[in-house]
C-alpha positions in Angstrom: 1.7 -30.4 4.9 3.7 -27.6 3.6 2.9 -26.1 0.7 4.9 -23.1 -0.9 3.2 -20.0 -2.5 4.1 -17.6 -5.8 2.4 -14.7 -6.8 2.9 -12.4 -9.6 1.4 -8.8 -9.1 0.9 -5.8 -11.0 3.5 -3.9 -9.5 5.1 -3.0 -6.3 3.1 -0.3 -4.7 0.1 -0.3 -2.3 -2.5 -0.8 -4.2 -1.2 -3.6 -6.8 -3.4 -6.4 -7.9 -3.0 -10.0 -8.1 -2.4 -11.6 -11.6 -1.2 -15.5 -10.5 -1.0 -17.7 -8.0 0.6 -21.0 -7.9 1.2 -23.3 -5.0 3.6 -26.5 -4.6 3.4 -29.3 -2.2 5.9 -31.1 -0.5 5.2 -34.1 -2.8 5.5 -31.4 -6.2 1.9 -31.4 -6.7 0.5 -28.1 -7.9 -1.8 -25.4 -8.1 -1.4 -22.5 -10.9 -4.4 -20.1 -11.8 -4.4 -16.9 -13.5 -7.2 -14.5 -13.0 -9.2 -12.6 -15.4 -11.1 -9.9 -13.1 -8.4 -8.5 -10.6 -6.6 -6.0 -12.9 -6.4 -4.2 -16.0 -3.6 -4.2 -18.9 -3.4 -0.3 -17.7 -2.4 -1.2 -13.8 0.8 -3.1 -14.9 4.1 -1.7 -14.7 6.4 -1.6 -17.7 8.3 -4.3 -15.9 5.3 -6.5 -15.3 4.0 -5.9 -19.2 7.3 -7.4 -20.4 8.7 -9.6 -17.8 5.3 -11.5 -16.3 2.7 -11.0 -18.9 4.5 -12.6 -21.8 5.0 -15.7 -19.6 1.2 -16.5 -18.1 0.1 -19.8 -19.5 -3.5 -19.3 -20.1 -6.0 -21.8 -21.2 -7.4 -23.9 -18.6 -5.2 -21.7 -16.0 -7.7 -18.8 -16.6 -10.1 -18.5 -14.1 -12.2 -15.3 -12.1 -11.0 -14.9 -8.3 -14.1 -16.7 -7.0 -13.5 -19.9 -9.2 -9.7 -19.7 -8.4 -10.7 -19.8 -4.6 -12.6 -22.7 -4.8 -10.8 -24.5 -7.0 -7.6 -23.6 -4.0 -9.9 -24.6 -1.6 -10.6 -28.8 -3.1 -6.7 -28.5 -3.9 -5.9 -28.4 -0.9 
């Protein structure tokens, strides 16, 4: 199985945290989780703020890094 992998970070310098994942399947299935405990508001870059942020779904995409590995992990 393939699958293909996004990410949106925080910016582009060492250091950066992870804000989304989402992963696709060769059949379009999909995976899409934002986290709530890898970064602050105050990490982003100005680019991020108004270019990635305004576009994050929420909701039921919200999730902490350990439930979005596990929930990654039965995904797949």
């Amino acid at each position: 199985m393939k699958l293909f992998l996004d990410t949106e970070f925080t910016d582009l310098v060492p250091g950066n945290k992870l804000i989304s994942i989402a992963l696709v399947d060769e059949n379009e299935e999909w995976f899409y989780a934002e986290l709530t405990d890898t970064y602050e508001l105050k990490q982003c870059s100005e680019f991020v703020k108004n270019s990635v942020l305004p576009f994050l779904r929420g909701g039921k995409f919200r999730m902490s890094s350990y439930d979005c590995a596990l929930k990654i992990g039965n995904w797949i």
